[in-house]
C-alpha positions as a printed Julia matrix, in Angstrom:
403×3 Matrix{Float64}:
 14.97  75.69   -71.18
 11.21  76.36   -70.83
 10.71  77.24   -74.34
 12.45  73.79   -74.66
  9.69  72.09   -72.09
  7.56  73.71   -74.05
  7.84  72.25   -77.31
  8.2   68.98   -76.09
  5.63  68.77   -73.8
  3.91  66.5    -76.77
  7.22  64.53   -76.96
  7.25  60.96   -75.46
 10.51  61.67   -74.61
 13.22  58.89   -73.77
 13.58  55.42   -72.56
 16.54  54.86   -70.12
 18.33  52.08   -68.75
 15.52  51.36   -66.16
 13.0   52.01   -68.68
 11.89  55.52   -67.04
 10.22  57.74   -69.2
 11.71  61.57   -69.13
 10.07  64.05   -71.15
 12.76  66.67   -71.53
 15.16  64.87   -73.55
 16.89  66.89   -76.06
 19.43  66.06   -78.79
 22.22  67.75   -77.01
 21.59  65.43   -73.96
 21.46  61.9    -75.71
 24.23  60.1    -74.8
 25.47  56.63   -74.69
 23.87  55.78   -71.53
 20.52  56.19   -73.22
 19.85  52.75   -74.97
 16.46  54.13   -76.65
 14.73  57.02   -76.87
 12.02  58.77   -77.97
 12.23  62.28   -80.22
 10.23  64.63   -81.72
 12.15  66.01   -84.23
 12.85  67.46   -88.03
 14.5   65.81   -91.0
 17.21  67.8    -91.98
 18.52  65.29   -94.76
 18.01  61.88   -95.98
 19.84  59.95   -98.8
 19.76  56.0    -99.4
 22.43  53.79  -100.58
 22.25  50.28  -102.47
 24.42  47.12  -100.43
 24.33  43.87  -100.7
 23.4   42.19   -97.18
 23.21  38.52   -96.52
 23.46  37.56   -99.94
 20.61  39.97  -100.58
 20.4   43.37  -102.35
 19.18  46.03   -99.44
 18.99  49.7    -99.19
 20.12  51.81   -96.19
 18.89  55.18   -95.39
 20.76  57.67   -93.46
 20.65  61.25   -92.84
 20.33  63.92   -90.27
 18.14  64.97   -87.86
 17.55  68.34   -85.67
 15.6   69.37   -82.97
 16.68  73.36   -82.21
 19.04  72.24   -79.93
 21.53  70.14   -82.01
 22.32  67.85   -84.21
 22.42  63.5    -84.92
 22.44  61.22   -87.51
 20.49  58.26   -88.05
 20.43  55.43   -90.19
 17.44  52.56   -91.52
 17.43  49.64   -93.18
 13.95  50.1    -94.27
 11.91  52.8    -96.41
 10.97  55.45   -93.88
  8.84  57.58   -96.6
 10.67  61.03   -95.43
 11.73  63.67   -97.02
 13.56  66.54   -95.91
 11.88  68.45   -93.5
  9.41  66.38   -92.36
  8.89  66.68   -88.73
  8.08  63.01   -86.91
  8.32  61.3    -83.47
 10.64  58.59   -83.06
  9.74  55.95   -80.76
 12.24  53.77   -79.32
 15.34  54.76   -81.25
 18.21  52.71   -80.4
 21.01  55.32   -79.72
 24.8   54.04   -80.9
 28.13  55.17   -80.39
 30.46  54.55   -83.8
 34.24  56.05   -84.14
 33.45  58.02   -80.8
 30.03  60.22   -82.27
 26.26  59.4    -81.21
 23.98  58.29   -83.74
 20.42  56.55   -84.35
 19.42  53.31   -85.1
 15.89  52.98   -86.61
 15.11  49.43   -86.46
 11.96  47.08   -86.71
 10.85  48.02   -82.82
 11.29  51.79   -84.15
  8.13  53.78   -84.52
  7.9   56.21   -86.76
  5.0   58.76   -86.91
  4.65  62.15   -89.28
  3.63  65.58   -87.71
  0.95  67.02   -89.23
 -0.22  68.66   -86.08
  0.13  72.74   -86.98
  0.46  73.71   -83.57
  3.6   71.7    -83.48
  4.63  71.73   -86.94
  4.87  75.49   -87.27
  7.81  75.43   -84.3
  9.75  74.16   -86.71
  8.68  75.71   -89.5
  9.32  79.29   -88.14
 13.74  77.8    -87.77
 14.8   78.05   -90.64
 18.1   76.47   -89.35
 19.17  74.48   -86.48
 19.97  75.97   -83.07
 23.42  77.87   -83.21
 26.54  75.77   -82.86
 28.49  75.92   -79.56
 31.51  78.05   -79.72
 34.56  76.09   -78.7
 38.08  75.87   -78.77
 39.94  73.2    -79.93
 41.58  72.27   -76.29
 37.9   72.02   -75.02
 36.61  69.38   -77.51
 35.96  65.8    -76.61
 34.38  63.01   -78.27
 30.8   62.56   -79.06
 30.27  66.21   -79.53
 27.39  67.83   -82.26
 26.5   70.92   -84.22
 30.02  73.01   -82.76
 31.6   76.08   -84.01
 35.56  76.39   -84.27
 37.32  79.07   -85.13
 40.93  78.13   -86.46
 43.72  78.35   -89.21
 44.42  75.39   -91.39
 47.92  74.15   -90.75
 47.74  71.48   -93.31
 45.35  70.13   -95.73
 45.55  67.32   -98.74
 42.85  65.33  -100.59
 42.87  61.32   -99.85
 40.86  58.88  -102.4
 39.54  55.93  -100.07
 36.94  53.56  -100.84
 33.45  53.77   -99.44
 30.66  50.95   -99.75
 32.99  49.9   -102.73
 32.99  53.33  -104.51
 36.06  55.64  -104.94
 35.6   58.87  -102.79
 37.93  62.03  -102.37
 37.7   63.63   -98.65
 40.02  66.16   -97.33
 42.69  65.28   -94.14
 44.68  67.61   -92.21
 45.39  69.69   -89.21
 43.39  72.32   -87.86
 44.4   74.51   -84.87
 43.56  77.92   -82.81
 45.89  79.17   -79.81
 44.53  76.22   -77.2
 45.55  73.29   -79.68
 45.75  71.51   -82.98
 43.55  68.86   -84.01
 42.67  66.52   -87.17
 39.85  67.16   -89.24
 38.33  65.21   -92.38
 35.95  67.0    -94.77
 33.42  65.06   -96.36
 33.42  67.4    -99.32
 35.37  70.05  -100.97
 35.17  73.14   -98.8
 37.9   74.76  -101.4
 39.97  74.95   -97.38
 43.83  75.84   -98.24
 47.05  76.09   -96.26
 46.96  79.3    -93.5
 43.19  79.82   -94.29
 41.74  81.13   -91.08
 38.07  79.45   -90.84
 34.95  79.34   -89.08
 33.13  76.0    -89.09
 29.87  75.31   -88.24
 27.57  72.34   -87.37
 30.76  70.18   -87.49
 31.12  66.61   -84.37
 34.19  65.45   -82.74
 34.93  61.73   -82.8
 38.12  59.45   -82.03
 39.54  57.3    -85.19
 42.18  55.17   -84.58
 42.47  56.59   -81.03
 42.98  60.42   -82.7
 40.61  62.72   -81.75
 39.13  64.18   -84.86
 36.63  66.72   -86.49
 34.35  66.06   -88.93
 32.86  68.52   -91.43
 30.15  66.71   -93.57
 27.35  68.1    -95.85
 25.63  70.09   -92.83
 28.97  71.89   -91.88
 29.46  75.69   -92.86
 32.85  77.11   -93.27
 32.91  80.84   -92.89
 36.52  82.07   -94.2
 37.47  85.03   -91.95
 40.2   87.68   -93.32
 40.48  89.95   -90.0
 40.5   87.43   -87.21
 43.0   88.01   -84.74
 44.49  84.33   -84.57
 48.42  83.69   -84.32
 50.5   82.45   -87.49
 50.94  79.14   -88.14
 54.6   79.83   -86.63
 53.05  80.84   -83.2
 50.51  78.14   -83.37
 50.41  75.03   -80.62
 50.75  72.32   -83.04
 53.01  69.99   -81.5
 53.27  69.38   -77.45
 56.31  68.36   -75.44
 55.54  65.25   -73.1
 56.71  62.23   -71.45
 56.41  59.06   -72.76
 54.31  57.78   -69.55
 52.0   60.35   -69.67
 51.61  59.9    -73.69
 50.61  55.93   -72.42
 48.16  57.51   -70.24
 45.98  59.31   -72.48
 42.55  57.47   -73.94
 43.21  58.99   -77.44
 45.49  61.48   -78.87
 44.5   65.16   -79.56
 47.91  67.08   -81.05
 49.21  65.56   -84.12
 52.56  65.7    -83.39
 54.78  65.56   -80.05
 58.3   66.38   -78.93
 59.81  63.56   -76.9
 63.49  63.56   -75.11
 65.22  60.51   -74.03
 67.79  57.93   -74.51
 68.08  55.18   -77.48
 68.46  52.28   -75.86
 67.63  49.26   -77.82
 67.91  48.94   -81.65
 65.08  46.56   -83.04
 65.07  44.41   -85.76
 64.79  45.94   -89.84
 67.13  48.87   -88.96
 69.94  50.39   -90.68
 70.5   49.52   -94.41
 67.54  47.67   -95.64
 65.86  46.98   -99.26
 62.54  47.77  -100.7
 60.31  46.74  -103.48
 60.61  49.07  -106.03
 56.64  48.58  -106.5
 55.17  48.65  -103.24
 57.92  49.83  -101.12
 57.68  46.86   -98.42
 61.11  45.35   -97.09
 62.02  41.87   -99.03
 64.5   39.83   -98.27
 66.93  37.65  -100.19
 65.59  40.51  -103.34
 61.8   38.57  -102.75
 58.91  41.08  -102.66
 55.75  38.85  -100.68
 53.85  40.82  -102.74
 55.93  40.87  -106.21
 58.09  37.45  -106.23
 61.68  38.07  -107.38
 62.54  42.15  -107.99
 65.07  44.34  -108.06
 65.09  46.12  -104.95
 66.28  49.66  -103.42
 68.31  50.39  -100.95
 67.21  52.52   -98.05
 68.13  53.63   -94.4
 66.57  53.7    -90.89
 67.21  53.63   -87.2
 63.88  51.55   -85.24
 64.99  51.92   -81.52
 63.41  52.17   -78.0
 63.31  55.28   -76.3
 63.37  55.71   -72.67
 62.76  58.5    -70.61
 62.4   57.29   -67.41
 58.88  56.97   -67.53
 58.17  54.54   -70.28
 59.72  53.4    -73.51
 58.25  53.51   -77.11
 59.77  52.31   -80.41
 60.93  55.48   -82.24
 60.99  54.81   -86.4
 63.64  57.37   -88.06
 63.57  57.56   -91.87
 66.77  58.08   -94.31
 66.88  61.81   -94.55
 66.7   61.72   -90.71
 69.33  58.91   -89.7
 71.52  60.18   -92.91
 71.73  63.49   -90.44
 72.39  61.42   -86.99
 75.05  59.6    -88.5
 76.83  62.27   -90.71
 76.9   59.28   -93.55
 75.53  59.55   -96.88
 73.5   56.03   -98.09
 75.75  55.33  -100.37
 78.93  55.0    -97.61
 76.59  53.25   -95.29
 75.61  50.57   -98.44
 79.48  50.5    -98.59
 80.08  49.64   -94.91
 77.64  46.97   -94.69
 79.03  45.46   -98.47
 82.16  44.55   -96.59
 80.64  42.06   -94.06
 79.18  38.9    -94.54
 76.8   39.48   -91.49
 74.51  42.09   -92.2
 72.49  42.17   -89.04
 76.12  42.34   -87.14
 76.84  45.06   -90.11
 73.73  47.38   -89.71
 74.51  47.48   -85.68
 78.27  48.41   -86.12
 76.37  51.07   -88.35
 74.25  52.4    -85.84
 76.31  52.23   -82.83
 77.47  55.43   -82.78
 73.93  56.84   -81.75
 73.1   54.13   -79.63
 72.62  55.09   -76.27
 72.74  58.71   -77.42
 70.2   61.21   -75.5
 67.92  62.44   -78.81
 64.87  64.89   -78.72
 62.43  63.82   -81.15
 59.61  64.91   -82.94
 57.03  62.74   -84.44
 53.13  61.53   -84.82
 52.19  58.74   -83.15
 50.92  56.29   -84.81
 48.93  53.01   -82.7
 48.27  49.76   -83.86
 47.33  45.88   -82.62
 51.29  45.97   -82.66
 51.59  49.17   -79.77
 52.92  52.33   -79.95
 54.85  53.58   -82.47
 56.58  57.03   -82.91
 57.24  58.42   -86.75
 60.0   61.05   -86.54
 59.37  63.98   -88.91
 62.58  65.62   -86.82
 65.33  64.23   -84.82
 68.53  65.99   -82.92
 71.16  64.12   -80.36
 71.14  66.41   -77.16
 73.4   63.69   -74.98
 77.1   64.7    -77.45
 78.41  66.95   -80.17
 77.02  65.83   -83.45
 80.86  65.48   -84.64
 81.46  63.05   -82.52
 79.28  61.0    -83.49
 80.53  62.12   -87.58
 84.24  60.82   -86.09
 83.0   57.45   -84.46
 80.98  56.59   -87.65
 84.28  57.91   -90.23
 86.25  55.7    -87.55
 83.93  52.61   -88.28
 84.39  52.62   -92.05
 88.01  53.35   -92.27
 88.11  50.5    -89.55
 86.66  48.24   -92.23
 89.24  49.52   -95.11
């Protein structure tokens, strides 16, 4: 810390709340509470990127700053003249929170001043990298973190093409996860990860998207790949966790990617059973109209959407075909059968389903959250409550009923 005092005893420091100035602000203690501050600090990169704002063509900058003790981005909608490695003092930065990580804004109030001053200069000059990462385990991280080291085994990794400021982009989603925990992760660029890979990554943050808790390894990030760590197989690893549904209300944003759930269907909601698809875009029509597609020729597919109750709350549980084809004991093609031989399919699909209504079922599933609530996608799902051939003898019942 005094080698810290040291180097900064030149900086301006910060601006709080009350408008105190504190000299001893580092970039591991910004946080959100600060609503400007002042840094002394060296560029680690910069890049700029054409928009079009207000009817006007305009250029943002953005990059990445570093001051020994971590990491932050920034961003400008002006020319700062900087290049990489430049060492400057920020005054009045406007510090922003975005998808749960820190980061700069360097607006018109925002002074911006080169170093040229050796005796300052040359602090930097002698680090040839930022300050280490902090070592951490996955069941440790929390949102707004910078510049920390994880050392885990991929459990799952595929590349996504999504559309940035209007330009097709490939970045790399999955699962990461060491013996505390599993946890998402998005590269920003191809880090050549694969399935099992047991990795060391560097200089990566921690944010929350779409109320997931997530890592993010961008241009700065380092993956080490380690062949003699002593980390369980991804058979031993943590990477789904059994809770109640209250307590899965409870949380601020969701850290495993999948959870086991136990409980009792007790409502069947609306679209389930035997329903038809677009054969373009896969969306439900009805009456063989696609709102997207007009008039098509649909396909038939299967599903159970039902509340689950534990006793301590209820979410809507979505099971897919392979899934409900396995609760029921019934192919699709008997079920499209069954429901042929009424004239009320809604009456149809529940006579369908009935046989695992009010079943106990453990499932397992992501969770998925929207401006619609809480929704639970079943990647595996087991009744608990009954024999399975029951429920194979009160669905065979059913159709020979209809005969």
């Amino acid at each position: 810390m005094l080698k810290n005092m040291e180097r900064l005893e030149e900086s301006p420091g910060f601006i709080d709340g009350e408008n105190k100035i504190n000299t001893d602000i580092l970039i591991q203690d910004i946080s959100n509470e600060n609503s400007q501050i002042n840094l002394l600090c060296r560029v680690l990169t910069i890049n700029s990127k054409e928009y079009e704002k207000n009817g006007q063509n305009s250029t943002r900058y953005y990059g990445m700053l570093e001051d020994g003790t971590g990491t932050i981005s920034f961003s400008a909608w002006r020319d700062l003249g900087l290049a990489r490695n430049d060492i400057v003092r920020l005054t009045k930065a406007r510090v922003r929170q975005w998808q749960g990580v820190l980061r700069l804004n360097i607006d018109k109030g925002t002074k911006v001043t080169k170093v040229t001053d050796e005796s300052i200069t040359g602090k930097f000059k002698t680090r040839q990298s930022p300050a280490p990462s902090r070592k951490l385990t996955i069941n440790s991280l929390h949102p707004g973190l910078n510049n920390i080291s994880c050392t885990c085994r991929i459990v799952s990794i595929e590349p996504i093409d999504i559309k940035l400021d209007g330009e097709l982009k490939t970045v790399f989603k999955g699962v990461l996860a060491d013996k505390t925990g599993s946890l998402r992760f998005t590269a920003w660029k191809d880090f050549e990860l694969q399935t099992d890979m047991v990795i060391e990554i560097q200089n990566a943050s921690v944010k929350v998207w779409r109320n997931f808790l997530e890592m993010n390894l961008n241009n700065s990030t380092v993956v080490i790949v380690h062949t003699k760590v002593n980390l369980p197989s991804l058979n031993e690893l943590p990477i789904e966790e059994r809770v109640t549904i209250g307590a899965l209300y409870e949380r601020e944003y969701i850290t495993n990617p999948e959870f086991i759930l136990e409980g009792t269907l007790i409502e069947l909601k609306s679209g389930s059973g035997v329903i038809k698809r677009c054969t373009k875009c896969s969306r439900t029509v009805q009456s063989d109209e696609c709102v997207i597609h007009g008039k098509v020729d649909p396909k038939y597919d299967l599903r159970i959407k039902a509340i689950l109750d534990d006793g301590t709350g209820a979410v809507t549980i979505l099971i897919g075909k392979e899934l409900t084809e396995k609760l029921l004991n019934l192919p699709l093609k008997e079920c499209i059968e069954f429901i042929s031989k009424n004239d009320n399919l809604n009456r149809a699909n529940e006579l369908l389903l009935s046989p695992v209504m009010a079943q106990d079922v453990q499932v397992k599933g992501q969770i998925m959250r929207d401006d619609f609530g809480t929704t639970i996608l079943a990647t595996s799902a087991n009744i608990v409550s009954t024999d399975p051939a029951t429920v194979r003898s009160d669905a065979q019942l059913l159709l020979e009923a209809m005969e």
